[in-house]
matplotlib code that plots the C-alpha trace (Angstrom):
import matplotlib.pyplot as plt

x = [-205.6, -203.5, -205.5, -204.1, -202.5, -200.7, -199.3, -197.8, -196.5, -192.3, -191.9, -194.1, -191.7, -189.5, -191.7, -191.5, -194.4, -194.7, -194.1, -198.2, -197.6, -195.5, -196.6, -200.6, -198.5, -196.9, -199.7, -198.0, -198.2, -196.6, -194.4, -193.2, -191.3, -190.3, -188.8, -187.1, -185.1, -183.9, -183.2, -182.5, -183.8, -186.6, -187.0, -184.6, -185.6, -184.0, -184.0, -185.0, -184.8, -184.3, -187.9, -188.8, -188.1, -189.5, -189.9, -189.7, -192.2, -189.1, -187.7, -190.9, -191.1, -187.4, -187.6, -190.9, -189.6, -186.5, -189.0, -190.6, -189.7, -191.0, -191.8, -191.7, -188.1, -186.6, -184.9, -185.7, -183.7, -180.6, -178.9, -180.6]
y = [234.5, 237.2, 240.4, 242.6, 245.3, 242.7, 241.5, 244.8, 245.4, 245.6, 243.7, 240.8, 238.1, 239.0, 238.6, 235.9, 232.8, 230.3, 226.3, 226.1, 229.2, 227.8, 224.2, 226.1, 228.1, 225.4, 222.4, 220.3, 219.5, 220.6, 217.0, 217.1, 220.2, 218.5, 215.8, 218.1, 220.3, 216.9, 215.1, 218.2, 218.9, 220.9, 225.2, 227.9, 228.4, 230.5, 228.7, 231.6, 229.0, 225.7, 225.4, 228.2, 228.1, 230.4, 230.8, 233.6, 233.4, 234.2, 231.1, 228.8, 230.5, 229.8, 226.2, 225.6, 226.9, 224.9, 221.7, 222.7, 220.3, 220.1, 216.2, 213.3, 212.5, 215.0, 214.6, 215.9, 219.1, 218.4, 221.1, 223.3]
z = [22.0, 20.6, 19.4, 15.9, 18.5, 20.6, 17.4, 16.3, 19.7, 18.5, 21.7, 20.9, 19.6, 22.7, 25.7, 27.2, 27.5, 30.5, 29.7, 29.2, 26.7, 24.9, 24.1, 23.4, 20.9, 19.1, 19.5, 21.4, 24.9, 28.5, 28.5, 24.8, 25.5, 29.1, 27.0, 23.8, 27.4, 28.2, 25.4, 22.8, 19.7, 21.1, 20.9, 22.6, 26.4, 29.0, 32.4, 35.0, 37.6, 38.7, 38.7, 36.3, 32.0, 29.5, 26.3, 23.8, 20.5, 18.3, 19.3, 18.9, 15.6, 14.4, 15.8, 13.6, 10.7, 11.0, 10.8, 6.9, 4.6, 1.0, 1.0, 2.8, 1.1, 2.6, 5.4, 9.2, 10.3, 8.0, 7.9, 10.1]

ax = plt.figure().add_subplot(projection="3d")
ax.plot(x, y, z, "-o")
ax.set_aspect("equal")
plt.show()
């Protein structure tokens, strides 16, 4: 869990957060951000390795806010 001085730390959207991180950050698990590299449609990552991805909260954040919507009309990442 993040504490009030991590969060004003000006480096703190930028570091960078394991696979685990990542899907603890955005409620989601391990394998549905597996499937989102493969398939798209998923956050930014940066692929360190063949065997190693991060992934920076700025990213997470901009890829959750491009998923608000106002009502169930609306439809899912048009335009974003």
């Amino acid at each position: 869990m993040e504490n009030l001085s991590t969060m004003h730390d000006p480096d703190h959207m930028d570091r960078l957060l394991t696979e685990s991180q990542a899907a603890e950050f955005l409620g989601y698990t391990v394998r549905a951000l597996q499937n989102w590299r493969v398939r798209g449609g998923g956050p930014k990552f940066l692929k360190i390795s063949n065997r190693s991805v991060r992934y920076r909260r700025r990213d997470l954040m901009t890829w959750a806010n491009s998923k608000v919507v106002a009502s169930t009309s609306e439809p899912m990442g048009v335009g974003r």
